[in-house]
Biotite code that builds the C-alpha atoms (Angstrom):
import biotite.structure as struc

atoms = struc.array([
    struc.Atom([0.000, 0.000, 0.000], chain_id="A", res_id=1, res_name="UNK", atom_name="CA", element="C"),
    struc.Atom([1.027, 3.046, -0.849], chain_id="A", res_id=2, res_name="UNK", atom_name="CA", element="C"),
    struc.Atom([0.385, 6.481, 1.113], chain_id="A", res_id=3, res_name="UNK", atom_name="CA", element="C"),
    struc.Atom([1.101, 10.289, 1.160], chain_id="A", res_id=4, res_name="UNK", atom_name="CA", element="C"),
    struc.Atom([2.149, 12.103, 3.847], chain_id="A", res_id=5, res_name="UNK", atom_name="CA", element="C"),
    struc.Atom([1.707, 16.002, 3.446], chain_id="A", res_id=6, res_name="UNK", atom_name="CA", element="C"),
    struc.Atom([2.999, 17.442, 6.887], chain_id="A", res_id=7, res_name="UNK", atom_name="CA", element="C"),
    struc.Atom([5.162, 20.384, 7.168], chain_id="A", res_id=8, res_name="UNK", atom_name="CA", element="C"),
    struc.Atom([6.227, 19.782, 10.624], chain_id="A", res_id=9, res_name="UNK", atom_name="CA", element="C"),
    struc.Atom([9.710, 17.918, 9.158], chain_id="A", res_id=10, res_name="UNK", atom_name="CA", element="C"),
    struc.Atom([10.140, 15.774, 12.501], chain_id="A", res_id=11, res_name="UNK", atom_name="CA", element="C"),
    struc.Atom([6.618, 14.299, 12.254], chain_id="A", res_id=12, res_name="UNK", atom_name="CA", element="C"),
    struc.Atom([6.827, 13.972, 8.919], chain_id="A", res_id=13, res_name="UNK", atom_name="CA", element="C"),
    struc.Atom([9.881, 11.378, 9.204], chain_id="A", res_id=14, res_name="UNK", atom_name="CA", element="C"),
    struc.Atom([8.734, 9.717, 12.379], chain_id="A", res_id=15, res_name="UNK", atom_name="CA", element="C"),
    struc.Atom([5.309, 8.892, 10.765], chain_id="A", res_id=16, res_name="UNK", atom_name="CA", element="C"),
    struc.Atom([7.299, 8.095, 7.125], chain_id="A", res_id=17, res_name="UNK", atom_name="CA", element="C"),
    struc.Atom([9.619, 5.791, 9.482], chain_id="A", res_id=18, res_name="UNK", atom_name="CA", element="C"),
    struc.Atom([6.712, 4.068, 11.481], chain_id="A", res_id=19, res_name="UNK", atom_name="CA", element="C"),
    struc.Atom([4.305, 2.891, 8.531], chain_id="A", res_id=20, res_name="UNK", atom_name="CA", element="C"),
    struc.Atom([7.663, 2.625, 6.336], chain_id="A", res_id=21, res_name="UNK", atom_name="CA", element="C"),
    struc.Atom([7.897, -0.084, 9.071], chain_id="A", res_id=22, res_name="UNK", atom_name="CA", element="C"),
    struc.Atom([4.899, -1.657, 9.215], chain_id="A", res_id=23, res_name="UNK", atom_name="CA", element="C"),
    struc.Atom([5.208, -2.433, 4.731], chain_id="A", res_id=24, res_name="UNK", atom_name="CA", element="C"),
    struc.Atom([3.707, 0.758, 3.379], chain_id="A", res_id=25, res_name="UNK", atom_name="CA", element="C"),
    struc.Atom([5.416, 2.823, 0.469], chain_id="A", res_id=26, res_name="UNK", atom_name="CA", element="C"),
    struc.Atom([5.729, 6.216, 1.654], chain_id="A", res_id=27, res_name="UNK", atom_name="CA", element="C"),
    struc.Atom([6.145, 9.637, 0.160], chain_id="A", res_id=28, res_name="UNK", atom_name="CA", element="C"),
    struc.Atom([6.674, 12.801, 2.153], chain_id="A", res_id=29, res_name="UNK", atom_name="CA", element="C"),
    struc.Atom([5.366, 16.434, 0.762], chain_id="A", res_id=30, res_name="UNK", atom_name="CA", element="C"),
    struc.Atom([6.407, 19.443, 3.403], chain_id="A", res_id=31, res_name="UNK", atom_name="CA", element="C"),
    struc.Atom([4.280, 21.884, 1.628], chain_id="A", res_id=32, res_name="UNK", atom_name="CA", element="C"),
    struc.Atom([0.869, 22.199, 0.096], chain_id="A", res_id=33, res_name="UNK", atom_name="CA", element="C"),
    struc.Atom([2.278, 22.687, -3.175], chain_id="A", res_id=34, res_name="UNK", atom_name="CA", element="C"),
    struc.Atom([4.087, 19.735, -3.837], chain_id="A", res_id=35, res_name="UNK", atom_name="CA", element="C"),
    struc.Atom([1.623, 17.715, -1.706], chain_id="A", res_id=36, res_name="UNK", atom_name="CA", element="C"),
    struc.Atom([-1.147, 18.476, -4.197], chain_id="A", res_id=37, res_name="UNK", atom_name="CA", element="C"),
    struc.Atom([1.459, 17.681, -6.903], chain_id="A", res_id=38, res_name="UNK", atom_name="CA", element="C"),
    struc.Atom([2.441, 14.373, -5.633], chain_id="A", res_id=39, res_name="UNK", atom_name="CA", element="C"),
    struc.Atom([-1.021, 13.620, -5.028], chain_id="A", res_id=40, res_name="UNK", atom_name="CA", element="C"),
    struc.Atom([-2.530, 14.346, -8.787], chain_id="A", res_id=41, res_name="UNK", atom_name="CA", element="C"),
    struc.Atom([0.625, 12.730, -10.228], chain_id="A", res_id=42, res_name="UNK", atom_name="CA", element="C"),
    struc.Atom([0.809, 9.351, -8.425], chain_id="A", res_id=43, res_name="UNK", atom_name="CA", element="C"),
    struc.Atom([-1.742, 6.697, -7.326], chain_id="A", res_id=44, res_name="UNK", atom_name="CA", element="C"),
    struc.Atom([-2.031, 6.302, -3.790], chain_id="A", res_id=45, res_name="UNK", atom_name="CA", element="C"),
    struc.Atom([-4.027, 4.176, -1.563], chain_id="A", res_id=46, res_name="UNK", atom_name="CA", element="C"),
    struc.Atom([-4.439, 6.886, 1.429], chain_id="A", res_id=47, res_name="UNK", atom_name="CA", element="C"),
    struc.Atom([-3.116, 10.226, 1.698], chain_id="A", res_id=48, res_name="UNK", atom_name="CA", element="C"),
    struc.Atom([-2.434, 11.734, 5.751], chain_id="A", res_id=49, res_name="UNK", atom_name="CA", element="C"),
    struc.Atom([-2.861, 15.306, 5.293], chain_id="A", res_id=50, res_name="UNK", atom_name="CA", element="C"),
    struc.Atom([-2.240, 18.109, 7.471], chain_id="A", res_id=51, res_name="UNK", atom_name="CA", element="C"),
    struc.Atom([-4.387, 21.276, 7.569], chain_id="A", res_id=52, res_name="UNK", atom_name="CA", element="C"),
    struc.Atom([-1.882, 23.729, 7.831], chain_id="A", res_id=53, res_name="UNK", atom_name="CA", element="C"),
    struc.Atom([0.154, 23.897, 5.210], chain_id="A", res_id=54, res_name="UNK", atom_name="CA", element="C"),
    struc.Atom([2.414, 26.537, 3.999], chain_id="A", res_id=55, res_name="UNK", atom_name="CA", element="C"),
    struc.Atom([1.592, 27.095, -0.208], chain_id="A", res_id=56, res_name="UNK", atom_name="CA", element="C"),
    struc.Atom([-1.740, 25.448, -0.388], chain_id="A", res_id=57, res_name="UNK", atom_name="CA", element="C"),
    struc.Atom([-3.855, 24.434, 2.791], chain_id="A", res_id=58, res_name="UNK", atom_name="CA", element="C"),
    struc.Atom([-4.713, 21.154, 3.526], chain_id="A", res_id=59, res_name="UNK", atom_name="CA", element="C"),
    struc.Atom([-8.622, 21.696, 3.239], chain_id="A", res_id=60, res_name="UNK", atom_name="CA", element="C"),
    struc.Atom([-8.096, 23.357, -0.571], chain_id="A", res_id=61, res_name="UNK", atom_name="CA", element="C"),
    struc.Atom([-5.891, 19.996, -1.422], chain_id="A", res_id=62, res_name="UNK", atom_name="CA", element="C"),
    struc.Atom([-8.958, 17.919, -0.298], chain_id="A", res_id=63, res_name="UNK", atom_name="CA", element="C"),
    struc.Atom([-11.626, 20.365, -2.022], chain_id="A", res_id=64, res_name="UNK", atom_name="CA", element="C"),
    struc.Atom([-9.428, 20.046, -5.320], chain_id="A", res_id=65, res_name="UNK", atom_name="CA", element="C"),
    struc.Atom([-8.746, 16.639, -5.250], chain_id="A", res_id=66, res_name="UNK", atom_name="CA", element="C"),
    struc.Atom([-12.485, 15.783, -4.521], chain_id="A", res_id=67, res_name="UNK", atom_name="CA", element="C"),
    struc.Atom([-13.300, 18.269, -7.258], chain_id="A", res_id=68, res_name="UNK", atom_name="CA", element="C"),
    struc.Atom([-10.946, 16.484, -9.868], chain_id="A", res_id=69, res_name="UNK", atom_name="CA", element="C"),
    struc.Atom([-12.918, 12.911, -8.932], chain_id="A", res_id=70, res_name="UNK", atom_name="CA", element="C"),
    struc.Atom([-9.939, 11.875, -6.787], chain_id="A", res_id=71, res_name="UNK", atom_name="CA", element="C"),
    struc.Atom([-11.754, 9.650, -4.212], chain_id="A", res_id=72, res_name="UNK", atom_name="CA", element="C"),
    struc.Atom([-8.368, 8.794, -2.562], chain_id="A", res_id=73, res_name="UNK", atom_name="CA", element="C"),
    struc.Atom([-9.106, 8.031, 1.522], chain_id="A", res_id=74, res_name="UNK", atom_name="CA", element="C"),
    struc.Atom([-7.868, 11.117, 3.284], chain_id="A", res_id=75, res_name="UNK", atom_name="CA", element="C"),
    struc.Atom([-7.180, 11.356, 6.905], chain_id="A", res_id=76, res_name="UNK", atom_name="CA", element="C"),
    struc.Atom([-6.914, 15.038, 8.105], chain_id="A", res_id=77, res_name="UNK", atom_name="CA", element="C"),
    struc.Atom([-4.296, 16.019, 10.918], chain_id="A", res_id=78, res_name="UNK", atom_name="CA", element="C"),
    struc.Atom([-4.094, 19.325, 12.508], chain_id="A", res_id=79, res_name="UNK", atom_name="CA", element="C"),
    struc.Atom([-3.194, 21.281, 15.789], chain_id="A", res_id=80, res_name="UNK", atom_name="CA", element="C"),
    struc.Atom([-6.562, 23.060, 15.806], chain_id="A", res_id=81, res_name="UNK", atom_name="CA", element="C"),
    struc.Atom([-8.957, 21.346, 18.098], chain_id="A", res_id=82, res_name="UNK", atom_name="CA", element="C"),
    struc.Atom([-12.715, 22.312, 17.454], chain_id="A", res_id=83, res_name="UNK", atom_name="CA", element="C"),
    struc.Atom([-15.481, 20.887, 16.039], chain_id="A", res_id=84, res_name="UNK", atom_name="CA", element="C"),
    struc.Atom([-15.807, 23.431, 13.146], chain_id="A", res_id=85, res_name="UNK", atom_name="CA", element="C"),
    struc.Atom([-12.518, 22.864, 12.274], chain_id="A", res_id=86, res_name="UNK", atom_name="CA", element="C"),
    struc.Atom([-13.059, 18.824, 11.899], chain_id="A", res_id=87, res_name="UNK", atom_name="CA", element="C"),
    struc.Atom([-16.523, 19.599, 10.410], chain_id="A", res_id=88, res_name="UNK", atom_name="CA", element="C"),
    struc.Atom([-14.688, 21.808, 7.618], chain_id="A", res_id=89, res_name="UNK", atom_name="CA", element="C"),
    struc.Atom([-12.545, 18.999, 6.975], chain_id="A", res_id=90, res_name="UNK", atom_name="CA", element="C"),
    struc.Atom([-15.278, 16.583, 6.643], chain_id="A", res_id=91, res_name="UNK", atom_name="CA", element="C"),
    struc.Atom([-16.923, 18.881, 4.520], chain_id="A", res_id=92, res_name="UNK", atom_name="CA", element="C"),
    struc.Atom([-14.366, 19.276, 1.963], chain_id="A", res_id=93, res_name="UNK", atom_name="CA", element="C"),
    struc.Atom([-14.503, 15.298, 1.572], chain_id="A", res_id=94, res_name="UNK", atom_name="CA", element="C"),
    struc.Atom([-11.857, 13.988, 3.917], chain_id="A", res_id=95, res_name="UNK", atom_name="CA", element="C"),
    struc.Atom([-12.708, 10.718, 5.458], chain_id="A", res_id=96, res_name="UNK", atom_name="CA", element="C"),
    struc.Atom([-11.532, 10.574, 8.814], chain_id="A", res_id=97, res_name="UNK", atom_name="CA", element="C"),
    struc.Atom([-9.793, 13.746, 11.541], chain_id="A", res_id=98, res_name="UNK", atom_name="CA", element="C"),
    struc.Atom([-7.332, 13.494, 13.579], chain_id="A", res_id=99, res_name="UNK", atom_name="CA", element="C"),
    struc.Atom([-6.174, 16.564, 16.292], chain_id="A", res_id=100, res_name="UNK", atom_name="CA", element="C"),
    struc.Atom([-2.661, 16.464, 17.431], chain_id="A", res_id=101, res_name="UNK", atom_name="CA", element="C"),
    struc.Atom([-0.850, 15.430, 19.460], chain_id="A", res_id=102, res_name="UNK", atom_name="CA", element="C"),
    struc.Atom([-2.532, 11.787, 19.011], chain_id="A", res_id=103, res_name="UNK", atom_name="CA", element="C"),
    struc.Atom([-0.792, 8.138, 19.529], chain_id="A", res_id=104, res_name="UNK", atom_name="CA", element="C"),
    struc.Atom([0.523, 6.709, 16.484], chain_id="A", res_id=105, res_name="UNK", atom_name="CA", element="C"),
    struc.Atom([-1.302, 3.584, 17.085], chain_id="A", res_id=106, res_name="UNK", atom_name="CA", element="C"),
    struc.Atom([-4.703, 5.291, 17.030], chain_id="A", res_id=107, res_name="UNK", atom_name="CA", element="C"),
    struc.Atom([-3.162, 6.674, 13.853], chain_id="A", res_id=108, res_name="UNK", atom_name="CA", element="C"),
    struc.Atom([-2.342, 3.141, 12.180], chain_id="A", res_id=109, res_name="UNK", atom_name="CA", element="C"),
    struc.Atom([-5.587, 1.904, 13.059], chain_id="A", res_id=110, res_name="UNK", atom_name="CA", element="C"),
    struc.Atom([-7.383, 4.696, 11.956], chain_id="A", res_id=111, res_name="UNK", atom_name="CA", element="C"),
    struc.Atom([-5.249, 4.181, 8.576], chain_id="A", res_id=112, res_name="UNK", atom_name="CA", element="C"),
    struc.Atom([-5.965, 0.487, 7.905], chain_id="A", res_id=113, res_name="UNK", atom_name="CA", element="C"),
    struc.Atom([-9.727, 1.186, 9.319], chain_id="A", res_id=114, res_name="UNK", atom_name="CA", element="C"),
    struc.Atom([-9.659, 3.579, 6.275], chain_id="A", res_id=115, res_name="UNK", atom_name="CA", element="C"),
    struc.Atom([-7.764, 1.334, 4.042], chain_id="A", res_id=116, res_name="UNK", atom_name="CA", element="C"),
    struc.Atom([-10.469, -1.803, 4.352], chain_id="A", res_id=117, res_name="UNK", atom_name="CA", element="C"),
    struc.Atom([-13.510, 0.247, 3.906], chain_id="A", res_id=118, res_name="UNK", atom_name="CA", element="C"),
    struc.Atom([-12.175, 1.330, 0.736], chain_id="A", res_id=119, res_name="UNK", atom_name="CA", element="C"),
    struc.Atom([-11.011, -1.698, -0.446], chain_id="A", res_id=120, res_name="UNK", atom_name="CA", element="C"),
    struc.Atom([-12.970, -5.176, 0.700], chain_id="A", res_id=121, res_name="UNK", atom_name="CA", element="C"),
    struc.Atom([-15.282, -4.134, 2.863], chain_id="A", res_id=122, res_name="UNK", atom_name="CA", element="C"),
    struc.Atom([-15.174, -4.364, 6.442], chain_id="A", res_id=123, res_name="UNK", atom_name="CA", element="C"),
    struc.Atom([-13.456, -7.554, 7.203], chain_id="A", res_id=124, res_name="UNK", atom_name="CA", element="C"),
    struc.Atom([-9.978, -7.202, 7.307], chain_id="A", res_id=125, res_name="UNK", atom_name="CA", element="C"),
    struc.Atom([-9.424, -11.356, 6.246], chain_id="A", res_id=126, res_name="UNK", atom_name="CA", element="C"),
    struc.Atom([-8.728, -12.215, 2.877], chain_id="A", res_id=127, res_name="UNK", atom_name="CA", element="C"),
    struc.Atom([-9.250, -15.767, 1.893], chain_id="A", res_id=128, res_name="UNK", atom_name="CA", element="C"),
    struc.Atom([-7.953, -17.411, -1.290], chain_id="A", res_id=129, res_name="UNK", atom_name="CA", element="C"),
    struc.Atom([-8.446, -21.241, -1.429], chain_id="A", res_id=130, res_name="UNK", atom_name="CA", element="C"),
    struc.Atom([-6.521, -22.408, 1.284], chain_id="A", res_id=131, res_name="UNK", atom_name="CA", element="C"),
    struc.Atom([-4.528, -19.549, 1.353], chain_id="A", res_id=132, res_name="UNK", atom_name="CA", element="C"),
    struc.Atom([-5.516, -16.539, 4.247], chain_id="A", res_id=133, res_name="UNK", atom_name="CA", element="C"),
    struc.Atom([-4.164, -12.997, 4.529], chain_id="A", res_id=134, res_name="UNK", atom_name="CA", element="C"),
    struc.Atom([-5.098, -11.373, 7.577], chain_id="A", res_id=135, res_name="UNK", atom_name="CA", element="C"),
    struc.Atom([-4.431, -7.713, 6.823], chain_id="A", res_id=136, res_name="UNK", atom_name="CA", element="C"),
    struc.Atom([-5.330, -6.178, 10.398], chain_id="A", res_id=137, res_name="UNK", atom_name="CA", element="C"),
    struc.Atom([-2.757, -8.489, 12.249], chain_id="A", res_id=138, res_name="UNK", atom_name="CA", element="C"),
    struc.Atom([-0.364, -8.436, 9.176], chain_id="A", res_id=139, res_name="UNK", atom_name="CA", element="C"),
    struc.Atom([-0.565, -12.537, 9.153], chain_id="A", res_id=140, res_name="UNK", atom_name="CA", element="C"),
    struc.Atom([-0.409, -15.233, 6.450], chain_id="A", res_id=141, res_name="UNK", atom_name="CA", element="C"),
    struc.Atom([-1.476, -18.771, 6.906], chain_id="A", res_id=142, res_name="UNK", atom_name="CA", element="C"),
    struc.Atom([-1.964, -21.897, 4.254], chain_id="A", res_id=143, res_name="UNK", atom_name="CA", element="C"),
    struc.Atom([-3.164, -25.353, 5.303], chain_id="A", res_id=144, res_name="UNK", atom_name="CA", element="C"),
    struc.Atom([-3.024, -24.488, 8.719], chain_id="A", res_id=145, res_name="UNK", atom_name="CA", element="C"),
    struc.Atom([1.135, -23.256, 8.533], chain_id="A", res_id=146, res_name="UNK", atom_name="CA", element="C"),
    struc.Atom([1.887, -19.467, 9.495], chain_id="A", res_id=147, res_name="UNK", atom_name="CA", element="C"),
    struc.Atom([5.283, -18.607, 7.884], chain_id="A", res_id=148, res_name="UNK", atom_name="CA", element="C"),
    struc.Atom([6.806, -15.487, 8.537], chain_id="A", res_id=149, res_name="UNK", atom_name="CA", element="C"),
    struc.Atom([6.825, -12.673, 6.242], chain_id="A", res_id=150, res_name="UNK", atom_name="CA", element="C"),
    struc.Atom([8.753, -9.425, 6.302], chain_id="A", res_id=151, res_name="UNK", atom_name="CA", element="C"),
    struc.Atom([6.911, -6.047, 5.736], chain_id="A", res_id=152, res_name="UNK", atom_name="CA", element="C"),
    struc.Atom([7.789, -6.202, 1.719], chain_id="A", res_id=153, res_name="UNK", atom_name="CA", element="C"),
    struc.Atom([6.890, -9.412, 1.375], chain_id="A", res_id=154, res_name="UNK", atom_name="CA", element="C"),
    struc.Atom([3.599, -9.237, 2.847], chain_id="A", res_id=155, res_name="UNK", atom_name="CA", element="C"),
    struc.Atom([2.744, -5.573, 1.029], chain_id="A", res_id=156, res_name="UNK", atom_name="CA", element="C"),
    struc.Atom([3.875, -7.502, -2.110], chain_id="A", res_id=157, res_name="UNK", atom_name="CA", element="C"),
    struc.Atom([1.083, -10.617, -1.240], chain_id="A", res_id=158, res_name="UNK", atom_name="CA", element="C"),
    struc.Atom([-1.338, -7.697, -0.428], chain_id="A", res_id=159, res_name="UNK", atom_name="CA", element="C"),
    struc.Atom([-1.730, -5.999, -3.701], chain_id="A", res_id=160, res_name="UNK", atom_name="CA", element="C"),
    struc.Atom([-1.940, -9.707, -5.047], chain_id="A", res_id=161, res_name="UNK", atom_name="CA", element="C"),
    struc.Atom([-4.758, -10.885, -2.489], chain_id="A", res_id=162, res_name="UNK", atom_name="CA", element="C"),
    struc.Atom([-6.837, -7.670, -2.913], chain_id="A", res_id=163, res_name="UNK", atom_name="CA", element="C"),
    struc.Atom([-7.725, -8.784, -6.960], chain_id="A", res_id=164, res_name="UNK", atom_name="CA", element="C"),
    struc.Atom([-7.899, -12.603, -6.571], chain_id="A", res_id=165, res_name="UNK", atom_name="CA", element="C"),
    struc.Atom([-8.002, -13.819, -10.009], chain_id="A", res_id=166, res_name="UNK", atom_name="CA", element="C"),
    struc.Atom([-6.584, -10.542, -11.837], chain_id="A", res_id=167, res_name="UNK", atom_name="CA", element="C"),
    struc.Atom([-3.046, -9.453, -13.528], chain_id="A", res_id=168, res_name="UNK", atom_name="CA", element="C"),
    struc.Atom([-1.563, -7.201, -11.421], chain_id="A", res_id=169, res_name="UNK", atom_name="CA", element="C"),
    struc.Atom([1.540, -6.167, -13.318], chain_id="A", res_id=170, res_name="UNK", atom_name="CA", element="C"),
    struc.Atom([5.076, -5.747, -11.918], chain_id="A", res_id=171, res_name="UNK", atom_name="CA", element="C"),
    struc.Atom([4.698, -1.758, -12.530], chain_id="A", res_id=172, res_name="UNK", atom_name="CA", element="C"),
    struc.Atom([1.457, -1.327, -10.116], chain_id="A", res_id=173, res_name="UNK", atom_name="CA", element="C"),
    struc.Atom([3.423, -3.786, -7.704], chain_id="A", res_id=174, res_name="UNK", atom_name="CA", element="C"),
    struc.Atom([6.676, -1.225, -7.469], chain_id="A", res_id=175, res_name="UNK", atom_name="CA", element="C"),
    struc.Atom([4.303, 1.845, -7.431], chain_id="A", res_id=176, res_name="UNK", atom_name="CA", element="C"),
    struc.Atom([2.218, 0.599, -3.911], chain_id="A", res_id=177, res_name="UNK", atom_name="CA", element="C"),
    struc.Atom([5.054, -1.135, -2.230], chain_id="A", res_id=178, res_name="UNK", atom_name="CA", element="C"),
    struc.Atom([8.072, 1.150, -3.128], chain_id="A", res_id=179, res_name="UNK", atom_name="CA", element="C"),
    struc.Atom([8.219, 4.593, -2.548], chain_id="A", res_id=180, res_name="UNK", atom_name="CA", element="C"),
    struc.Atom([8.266, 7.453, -5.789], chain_id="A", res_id=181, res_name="UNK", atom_name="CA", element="C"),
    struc.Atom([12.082, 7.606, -4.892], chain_id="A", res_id=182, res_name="UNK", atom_name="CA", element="C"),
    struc.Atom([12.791, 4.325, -5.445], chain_id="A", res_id=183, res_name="UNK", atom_name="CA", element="C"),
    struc.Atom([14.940, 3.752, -8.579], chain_id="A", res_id=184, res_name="UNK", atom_name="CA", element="C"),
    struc.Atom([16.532, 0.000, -8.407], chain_id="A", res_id=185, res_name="UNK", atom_name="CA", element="C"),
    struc.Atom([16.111, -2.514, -10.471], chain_id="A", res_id=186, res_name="UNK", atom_name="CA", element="C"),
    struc.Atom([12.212, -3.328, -11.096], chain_id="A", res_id=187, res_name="UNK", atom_name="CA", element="C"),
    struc.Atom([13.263, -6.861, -11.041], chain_id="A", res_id=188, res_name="UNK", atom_name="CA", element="C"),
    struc.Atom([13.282, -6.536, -7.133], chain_id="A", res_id=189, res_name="UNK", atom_name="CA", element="C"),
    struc.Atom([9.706, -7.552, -7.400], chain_id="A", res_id=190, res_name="UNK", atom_name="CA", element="C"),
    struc.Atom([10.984, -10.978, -9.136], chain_id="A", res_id=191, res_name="UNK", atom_name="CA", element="C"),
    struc.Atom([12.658, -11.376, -5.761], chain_id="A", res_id=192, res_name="UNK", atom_name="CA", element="C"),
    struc.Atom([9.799, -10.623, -3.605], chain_id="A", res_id=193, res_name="UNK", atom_name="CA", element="C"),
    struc.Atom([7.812, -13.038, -5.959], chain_id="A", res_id=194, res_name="UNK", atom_name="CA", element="C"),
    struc.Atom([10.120, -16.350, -5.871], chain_id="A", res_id=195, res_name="UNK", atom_name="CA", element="C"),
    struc.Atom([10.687, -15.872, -1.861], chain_id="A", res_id=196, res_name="UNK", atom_name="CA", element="C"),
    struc.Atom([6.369, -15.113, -1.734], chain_id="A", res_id=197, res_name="UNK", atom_name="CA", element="C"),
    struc.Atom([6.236, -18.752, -3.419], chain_id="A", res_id=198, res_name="UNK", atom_name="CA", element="C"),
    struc.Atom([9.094, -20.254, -1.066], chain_id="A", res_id=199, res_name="UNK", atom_name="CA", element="C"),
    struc.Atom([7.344, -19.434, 1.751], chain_id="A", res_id=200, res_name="UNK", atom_name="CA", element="C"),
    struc.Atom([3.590, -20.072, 0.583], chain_id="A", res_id=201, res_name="UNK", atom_name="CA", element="C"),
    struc.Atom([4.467, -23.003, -1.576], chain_id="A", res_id=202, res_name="UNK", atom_name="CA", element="C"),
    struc.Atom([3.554, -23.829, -4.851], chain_id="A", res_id=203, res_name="UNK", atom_name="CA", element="C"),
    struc.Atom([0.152, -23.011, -6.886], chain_id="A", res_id=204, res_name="UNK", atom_name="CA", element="C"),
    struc.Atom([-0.825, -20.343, -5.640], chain_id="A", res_id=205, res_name="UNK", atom_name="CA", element="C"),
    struc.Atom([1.096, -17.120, -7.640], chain_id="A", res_id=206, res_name="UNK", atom_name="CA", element="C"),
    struc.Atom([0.832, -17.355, -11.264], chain_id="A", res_id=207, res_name="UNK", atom_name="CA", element="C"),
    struc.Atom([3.281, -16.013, -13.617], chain_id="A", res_id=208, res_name="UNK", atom_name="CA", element="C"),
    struc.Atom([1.444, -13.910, -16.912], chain_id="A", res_id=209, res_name="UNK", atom_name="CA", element="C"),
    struc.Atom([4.399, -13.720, -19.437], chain_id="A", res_id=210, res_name="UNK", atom_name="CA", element="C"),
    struc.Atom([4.981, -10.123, -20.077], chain_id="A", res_id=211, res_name="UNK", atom_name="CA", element="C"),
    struc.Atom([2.090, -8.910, -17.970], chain_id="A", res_id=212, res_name="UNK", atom_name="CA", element="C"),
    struc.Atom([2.374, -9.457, -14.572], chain_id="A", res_id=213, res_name="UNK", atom_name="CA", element="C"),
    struc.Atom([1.429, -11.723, -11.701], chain_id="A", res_id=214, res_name="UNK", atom_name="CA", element="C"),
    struc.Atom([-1.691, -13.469, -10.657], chain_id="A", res_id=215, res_name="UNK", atom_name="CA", element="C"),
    struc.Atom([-2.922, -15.059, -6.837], chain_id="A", res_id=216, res_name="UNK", atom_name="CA", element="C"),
    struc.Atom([-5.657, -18.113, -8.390], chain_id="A", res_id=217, res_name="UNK", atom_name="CA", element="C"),
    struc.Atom([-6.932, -20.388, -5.871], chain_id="A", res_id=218, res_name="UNK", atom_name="CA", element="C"),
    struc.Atom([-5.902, -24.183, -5.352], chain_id="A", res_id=219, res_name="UNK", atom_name="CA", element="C"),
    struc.Atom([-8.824, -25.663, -4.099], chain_id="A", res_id=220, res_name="UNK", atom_name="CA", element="C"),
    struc.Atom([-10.570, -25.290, -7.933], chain_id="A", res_id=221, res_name="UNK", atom_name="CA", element="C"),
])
């Protein structure tokens, strides 16, 4: 998964960026409005954390213009200001969930992946594919009753896979949700990912698609 952080205050900024860096999400940092709004209408992102005040563009005119542009991109709303006009402005301009500061980082997470499922499958936060299940609030894996251990990457690289059972997901939309925009390697990282993904889960479950991409199919057809 792949979020946006637009916060100007530079030592939040890299202690959120470090935190859900941590936990397998591709992040990008903006420290003003401008480039936030940039990075935002040139790059797909799952969820975007955006602050209110901004220097350059304020963080409820990036959420009127994204909504405006058809961007339906989750947005959770930070700021210092503490009133219920001021979260009822931010609701208003089509952010999704508010958050005053200071707040715990945990409440932020959860708040994050809370945002995350409704957006994607609904509310339940288990994925299940054949014999294969992907629990994406605990961050587990299990097959055939085994639980092997996944890093972050690995398990953001299953997650883009388990979230369109049954569909291509090329090795393009893989780097662009799992690795940040900085990221220049070699795109054959996600090769990697893929042959230790297969290791781990065992066979028959992650299909190659010659010169398209990747595909999770079910074994127990």
């Amino acid at each position: 998964m792949r979020v946006l952080i637009v916060e100007d205050e530079r030592r939040l900024a890299t202690s959120l960026a470090k935190g859900l860096t941590a936990e397998g999400f591709a992040v990008d940092v903006a420290h003003d409005g401008h480039e936030g709004l940039h990075l935002a209408t040139e790059n797909p992102y799952d969820l975007i954390v955006l602050d209110i005040m901004l220097p350059g563009v304020n963080g409820y005119r990036i959420c009127g213009m994204l909504r405006a542009a058809g961007d339906e991109t989750p947005i959770l709303m930070l700021t210092a200001k503490d009133g219920e006009y001021d979260e009822a402005e931010g609701l208003d301009t089509g952010a999704d969930d508010y958050l005053t500061k200071p707040f715990s980082y945990v409440v932020l997470l959860a708040r994050i992946r809370a945002l995350l499922r409704r957006r994607g499958t609904g509310a339940s936060p288990v994925l299940r594919i054949g014999s294969l299940t992907v629990d994406r609030a605990a961050r587990t894996v299990a097959r055939n009753d085994v639980q092997p251990t996944l890093t972050a990457k690995e398990f953001a690289v299953l997650e883009q896979l388990a979230v369109r059972p049954g569909e291509v997901v090329s090795k393009s939309e893989i780097l662009e949700h799992v690795w940040d925009f900085a990221y220049d390697g070699d795109p054959n990282i996600v090769e990697v990912y893929i042959s230790t993904l297969r290791r781990k889960l065992g066979g028959g479950l992650i299909v190659t698609v010659r010169g398209a991409g990747y595909r999770l199919v079910s074994d127990d057809r």
